[in-house]
Residue frames relative to the residue before (quaternion, step in Angstrom):
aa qw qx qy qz dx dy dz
X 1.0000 0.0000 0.0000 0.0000 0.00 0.00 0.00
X 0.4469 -0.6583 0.5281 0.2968 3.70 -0.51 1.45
X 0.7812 -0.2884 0.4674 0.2969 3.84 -1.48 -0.14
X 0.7983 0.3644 -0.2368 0.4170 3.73 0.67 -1.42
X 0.6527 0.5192 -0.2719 0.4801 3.22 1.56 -1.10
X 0.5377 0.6313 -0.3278 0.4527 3.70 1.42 -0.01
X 0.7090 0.4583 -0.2213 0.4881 3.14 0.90 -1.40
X 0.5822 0.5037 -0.3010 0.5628 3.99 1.44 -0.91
X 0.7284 0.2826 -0.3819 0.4937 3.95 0.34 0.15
X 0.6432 0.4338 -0.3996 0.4883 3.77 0.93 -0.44
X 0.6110 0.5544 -0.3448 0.4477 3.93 1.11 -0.16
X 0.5206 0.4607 -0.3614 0.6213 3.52 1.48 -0.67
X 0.5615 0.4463 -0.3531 0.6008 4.49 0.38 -0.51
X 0.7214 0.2282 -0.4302 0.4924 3.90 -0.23 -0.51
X 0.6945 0.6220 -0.3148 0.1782 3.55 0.38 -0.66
X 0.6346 0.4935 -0.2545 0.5376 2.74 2.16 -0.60
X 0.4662 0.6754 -0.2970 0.4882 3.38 1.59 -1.49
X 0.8713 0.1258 0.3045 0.3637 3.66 -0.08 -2.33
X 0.1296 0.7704 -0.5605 0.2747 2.93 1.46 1.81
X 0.8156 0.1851 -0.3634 0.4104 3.66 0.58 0.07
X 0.0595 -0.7330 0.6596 -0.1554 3.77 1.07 1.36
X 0.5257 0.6530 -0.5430 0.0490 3.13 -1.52 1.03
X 0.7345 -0.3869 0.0737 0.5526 3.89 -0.41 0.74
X 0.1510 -0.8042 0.5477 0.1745 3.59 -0.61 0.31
X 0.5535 0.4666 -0.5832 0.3685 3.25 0.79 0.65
X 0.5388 -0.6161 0.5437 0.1857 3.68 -1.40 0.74
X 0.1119 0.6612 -0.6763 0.3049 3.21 -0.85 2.09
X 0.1988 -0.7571 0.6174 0.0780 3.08 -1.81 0.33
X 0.6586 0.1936 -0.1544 0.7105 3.69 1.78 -0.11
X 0.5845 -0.2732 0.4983 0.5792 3.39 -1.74 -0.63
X 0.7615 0.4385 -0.4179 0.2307 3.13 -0.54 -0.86
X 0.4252 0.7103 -0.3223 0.4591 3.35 1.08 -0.54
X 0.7760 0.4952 -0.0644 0.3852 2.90 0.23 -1.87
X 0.5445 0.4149 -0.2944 0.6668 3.75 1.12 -1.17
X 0.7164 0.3139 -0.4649 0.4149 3.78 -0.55 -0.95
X 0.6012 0.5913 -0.3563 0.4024 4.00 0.45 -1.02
X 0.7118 0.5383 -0.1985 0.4051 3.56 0.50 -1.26
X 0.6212 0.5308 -0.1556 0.5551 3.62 1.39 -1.59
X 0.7219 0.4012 -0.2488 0.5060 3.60 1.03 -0.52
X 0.4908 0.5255 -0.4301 0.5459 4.14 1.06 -0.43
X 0.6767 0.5237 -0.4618 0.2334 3.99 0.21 -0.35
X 0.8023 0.0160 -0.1383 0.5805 3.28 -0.01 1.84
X 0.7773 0.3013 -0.2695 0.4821 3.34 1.05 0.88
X 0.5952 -0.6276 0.2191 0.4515 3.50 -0.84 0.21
X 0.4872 -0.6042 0.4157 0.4741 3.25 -1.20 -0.15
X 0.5508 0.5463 -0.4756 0.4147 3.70 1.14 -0.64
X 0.7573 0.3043 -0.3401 0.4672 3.82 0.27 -0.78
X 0.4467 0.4726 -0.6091 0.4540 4.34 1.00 0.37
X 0.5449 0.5610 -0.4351 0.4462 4.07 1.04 -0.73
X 0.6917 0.3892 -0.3889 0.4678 3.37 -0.02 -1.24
X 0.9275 0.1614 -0.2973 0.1590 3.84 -0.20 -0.70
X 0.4457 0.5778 -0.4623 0.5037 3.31 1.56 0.74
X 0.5541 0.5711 -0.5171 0.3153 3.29 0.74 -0.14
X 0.4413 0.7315 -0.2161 0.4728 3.80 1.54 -0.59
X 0.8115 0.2557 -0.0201 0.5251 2.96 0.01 -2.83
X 0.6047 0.5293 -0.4746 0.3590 4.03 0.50 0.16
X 0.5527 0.4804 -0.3847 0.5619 3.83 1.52 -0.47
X 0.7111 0.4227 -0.3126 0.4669 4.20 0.17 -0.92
X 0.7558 -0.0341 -0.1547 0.6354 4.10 1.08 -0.24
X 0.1955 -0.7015 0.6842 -0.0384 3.28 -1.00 1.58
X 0.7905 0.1312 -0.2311 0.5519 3.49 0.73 0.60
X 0.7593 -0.4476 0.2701 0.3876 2.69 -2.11 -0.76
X 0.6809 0.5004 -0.2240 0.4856 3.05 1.52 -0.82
X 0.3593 0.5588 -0.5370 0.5199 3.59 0.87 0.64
X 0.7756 0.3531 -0.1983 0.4841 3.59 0.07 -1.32
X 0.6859 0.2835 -0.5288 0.4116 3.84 0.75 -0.64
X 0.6960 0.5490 -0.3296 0.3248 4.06 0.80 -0.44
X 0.5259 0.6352 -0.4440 0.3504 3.46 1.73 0.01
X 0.5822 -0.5739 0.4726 0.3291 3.54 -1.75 0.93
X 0.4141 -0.7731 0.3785 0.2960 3.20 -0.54 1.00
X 0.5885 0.3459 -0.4652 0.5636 4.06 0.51 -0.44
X 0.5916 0.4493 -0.5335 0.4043 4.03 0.04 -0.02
X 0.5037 0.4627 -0.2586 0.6821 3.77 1.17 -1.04
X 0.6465 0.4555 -0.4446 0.4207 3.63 -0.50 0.03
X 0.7303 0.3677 -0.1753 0.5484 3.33 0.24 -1.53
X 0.5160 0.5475 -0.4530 0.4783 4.18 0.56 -0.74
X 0.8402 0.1847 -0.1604 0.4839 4.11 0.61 -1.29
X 0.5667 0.6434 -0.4884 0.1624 3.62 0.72 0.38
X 0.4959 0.4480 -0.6373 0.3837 3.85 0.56 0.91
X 0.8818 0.2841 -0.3174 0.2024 3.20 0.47 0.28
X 0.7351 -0.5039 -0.0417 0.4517 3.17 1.37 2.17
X 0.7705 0.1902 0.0239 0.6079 3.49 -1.35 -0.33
X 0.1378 0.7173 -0.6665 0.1493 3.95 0.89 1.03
X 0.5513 0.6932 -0.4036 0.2293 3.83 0.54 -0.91
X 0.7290 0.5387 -0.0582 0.4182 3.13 1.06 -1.96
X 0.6707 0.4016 -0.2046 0.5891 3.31 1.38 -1.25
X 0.5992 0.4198 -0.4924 0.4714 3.60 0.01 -0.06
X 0.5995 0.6521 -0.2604 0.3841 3.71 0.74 -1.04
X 0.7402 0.3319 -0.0379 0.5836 3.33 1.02 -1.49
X 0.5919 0.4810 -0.3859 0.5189 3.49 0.83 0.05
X 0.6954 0.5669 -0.1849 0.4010 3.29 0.50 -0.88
X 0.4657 0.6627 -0.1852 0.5564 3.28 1.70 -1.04
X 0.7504 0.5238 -0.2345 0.3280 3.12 -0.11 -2.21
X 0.6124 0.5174 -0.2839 0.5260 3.35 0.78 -1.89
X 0.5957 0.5988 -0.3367 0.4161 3.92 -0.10 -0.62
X 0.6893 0.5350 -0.1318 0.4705 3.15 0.75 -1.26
X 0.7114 0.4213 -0.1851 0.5311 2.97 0.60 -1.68
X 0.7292 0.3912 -0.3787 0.4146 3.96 0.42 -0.48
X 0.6289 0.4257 -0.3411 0.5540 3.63 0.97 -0.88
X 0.9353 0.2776 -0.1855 0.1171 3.58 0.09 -0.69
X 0.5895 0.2973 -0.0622 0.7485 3.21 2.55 -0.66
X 0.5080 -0.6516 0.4570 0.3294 4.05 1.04 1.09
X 0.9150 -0.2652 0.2652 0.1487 3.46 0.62 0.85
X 0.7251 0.4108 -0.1553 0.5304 2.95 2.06 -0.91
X 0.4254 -0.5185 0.5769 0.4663 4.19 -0.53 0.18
X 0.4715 -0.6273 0.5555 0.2750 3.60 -1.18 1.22
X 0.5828 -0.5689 0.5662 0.1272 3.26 -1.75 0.09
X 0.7979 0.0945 -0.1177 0.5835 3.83 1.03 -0.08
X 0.7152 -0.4591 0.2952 0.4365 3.52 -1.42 0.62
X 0.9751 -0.0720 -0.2092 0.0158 3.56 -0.04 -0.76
X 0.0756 -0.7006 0.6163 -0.3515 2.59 1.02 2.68
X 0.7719 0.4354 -0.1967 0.4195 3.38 0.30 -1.82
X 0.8634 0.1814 -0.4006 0.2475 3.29 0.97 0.07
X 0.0209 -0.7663 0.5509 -0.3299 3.08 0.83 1.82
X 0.6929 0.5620 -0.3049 0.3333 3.19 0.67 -1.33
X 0.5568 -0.5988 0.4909 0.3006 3.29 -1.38 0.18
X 0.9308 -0.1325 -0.1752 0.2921 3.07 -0.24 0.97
X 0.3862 0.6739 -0.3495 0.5239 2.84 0.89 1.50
X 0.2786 -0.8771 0.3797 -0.0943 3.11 -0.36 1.63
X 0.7447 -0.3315 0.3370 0.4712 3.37 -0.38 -0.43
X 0.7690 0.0808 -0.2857 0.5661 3.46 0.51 -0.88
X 0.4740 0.4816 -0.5481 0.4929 3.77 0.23 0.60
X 0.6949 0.4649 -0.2894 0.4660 3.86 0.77 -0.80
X 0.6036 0.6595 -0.1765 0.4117 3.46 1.41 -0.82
X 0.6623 0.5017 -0.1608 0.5328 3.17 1.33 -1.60
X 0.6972 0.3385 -0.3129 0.5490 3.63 0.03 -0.96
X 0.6468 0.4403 -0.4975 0.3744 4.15 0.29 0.09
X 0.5661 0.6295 -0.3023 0.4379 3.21 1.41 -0.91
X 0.9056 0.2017 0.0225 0.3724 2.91 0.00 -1.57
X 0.6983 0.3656 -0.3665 0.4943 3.57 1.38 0.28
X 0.7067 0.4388 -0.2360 0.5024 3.67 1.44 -0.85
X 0.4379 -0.6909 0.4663 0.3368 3.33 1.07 -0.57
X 0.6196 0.5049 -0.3339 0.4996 3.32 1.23 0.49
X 0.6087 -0.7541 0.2444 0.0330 3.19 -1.14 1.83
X 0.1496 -0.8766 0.4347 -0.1422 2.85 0.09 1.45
X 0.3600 -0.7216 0.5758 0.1343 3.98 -1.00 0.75
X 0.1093 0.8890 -0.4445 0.0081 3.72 0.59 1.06
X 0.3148 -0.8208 0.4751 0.0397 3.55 -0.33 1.70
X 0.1762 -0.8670 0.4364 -0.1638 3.57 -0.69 1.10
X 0.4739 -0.6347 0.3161 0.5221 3.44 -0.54 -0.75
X 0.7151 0.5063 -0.2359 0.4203 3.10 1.76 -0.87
X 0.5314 0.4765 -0.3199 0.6231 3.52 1.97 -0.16
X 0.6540 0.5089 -0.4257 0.3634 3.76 0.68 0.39
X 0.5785 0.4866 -0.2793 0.5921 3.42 1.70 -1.34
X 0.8844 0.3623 -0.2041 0.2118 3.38 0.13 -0.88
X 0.3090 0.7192 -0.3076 0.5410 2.70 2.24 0.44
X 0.4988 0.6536 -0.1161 0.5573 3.52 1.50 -1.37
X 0.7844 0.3397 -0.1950 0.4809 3.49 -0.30 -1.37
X 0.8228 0.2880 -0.2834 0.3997 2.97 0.04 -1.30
X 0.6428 -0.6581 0.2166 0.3268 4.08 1.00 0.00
X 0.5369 0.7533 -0.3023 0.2300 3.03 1.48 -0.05
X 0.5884 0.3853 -0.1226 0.7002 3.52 2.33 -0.34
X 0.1913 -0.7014 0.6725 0.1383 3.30 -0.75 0.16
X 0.7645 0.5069 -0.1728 0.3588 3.63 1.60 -0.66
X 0.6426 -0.6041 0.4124 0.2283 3.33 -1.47 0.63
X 0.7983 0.2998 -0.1476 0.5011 3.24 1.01 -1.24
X 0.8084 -0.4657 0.3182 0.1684 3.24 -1.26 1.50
X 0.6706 0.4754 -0.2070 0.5305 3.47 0.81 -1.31
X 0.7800 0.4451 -0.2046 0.3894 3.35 0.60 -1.36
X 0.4856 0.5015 -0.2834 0.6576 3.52 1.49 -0.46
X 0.6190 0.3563 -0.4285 0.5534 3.96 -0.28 -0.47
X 0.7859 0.2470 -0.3459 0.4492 4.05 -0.02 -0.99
X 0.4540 0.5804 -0.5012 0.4537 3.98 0.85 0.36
X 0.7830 0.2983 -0.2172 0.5008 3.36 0.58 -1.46
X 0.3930 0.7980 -0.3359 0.3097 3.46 0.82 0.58
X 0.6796 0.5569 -0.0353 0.4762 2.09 1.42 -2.15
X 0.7559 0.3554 0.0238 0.5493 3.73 0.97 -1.34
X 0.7177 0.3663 -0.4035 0.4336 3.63 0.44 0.15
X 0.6009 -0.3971 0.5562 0.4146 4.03 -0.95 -0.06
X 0.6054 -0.5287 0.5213 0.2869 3.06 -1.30 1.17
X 0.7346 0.5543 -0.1492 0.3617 3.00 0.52 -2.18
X 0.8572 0.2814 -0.2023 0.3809 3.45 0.85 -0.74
X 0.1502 0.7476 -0.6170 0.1948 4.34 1.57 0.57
X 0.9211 0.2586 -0.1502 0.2493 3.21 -0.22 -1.47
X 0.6133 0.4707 -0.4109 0.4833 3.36 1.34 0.84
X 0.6621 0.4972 -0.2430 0.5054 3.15 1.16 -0.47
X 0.3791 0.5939 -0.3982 0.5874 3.90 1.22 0.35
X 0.6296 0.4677 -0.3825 0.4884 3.38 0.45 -1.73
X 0.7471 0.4858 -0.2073 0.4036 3.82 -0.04 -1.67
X 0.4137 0.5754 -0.3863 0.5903 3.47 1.27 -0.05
X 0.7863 0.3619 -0.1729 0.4700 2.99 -0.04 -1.26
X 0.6021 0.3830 -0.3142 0.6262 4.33 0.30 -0.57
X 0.7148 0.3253 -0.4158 0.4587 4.17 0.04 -0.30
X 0.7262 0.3098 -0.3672 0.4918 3.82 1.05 -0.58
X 0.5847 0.4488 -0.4972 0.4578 3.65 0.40 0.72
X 0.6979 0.4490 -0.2896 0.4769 3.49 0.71 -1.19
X 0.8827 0.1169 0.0018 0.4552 3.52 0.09 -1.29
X 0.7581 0.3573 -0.1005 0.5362 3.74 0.38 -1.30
X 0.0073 -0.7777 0.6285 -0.0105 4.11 0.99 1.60
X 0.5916 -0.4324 0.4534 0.5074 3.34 -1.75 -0.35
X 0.8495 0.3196 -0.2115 0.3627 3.84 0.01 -1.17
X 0.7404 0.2388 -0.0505 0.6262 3.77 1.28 -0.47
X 0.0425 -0.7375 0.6697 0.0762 3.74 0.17 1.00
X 0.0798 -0.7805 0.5460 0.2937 3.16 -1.26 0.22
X 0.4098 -0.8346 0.3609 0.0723 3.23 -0.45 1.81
X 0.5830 0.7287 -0.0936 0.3470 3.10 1.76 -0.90
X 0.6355 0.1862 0.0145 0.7492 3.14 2.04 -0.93
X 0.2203 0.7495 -0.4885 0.3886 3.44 0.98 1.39
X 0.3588 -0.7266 0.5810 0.0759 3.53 -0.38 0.73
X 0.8678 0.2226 -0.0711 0.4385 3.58 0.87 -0.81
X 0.4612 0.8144 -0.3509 0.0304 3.11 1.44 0.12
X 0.5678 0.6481 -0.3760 0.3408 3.35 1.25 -0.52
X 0.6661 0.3112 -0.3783 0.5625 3.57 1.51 0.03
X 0.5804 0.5410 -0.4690 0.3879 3.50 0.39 0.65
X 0.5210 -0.7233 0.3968 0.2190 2.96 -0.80 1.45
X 0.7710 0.4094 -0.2244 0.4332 3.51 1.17 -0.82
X 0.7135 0.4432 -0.3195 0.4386 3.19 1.33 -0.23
X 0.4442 0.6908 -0.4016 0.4053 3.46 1.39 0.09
X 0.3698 0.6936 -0.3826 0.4856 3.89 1.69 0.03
X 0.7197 0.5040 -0.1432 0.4555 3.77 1.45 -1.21
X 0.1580 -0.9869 -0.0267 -0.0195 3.04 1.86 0.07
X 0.7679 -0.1451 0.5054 0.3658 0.90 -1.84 -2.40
């Protein structure tokens, strides 16, 4: 069975498994989303919830965040790491976005990735899931399980997004990432997959080992 015809029977399984796959970080605009996304890098999403639920009432825009003191902005994002950088790059972005897009998160990849920090899968996500445009959103749990299951042979992120590119439905990147993401929490962990209560294993290259 080629890759595509894999990826078209493990998409019928998420669909049943992870018919309501979708971002788990808490937002209510783009911006949201971009500031939410810029903060998940190296942390959870449950504790990016807990502290936007706060830092989204004190900046209700861009111009809150592009006018906010930055060590006050620091300390607002430091449970959730590398607070230095993100406050920096947030603060930026917003700038941008008022001087250069009237204020609004852009609409295609390579506006959004002007911004300061913001990468592909941050650029990916907010096309997906705010513009409605299909996006290939690379992670940790859409990289490993990208691996295992055989569809990447690669490490780097970029090269894995243009793999799953290659082999997934247009129509279906930016859901099927999500379901990435819900099968590598729920079932397919980093240190202790459980293979046993796999849904897909018979197309997974690594779990086919459980077999035989």
């Amino acid at each position: 069975m080629n890759k595509k015809k894999r990826v078209e029977e493990i998409i019928k399984v998420f669909n049943e498994i992870y018919n309501d796959a979708k971002c788990t970080l808490n937002f209510k605009d783009p911006l949201q989303l971009l500031v939410a996304t810029q903060l998940a890098a190296q942390c959870t999403d449950a504790r990016v919830n807990i502290v936007t639920e706060t830092l989204f009432k004190k900046y209700k825009n861009a111009r809150d965040f592009a006018n906010a003191d930055l060590k006050e902005l620091e300390q607002d994002l430091k449970p959730t790491g590398l607070y230095r950088n993100k406050a920096k790059n947030i603060k930026e972005a917003c700038r941008i976005i008022i001087d250069k897009f009237n204020g609004q998160v852009p609409d295609n990849l390579e506006d959004l990735l002007t911004l300061p920090g913001v990468g592909r899968k941050t650029a990916n996500l907010v096309l997906g899931d705010i513009y409605g445009i299909p996006g290939i959103v690379v992670d940790t749990h859409a990289k490993r399980l990208s691996n295992r299951i055989g569809l990447s042979s690669s490490n780097d992120p970029v090269k894995v997004e243009y793999d799953l590119m290659a082999v997934v439905p247009k129509e279906n990147w930016s859901t099927f990432c999500h379901q990435l993401v819900y099968h590598g929490r729920a079932v397919c962990t980093a240190r202790k997959p459980k293979c046993d209560k796999c849904g897909i294993i018979e197309y997974c290259d690594f779990g086919k080992q459980f077999l035989k």
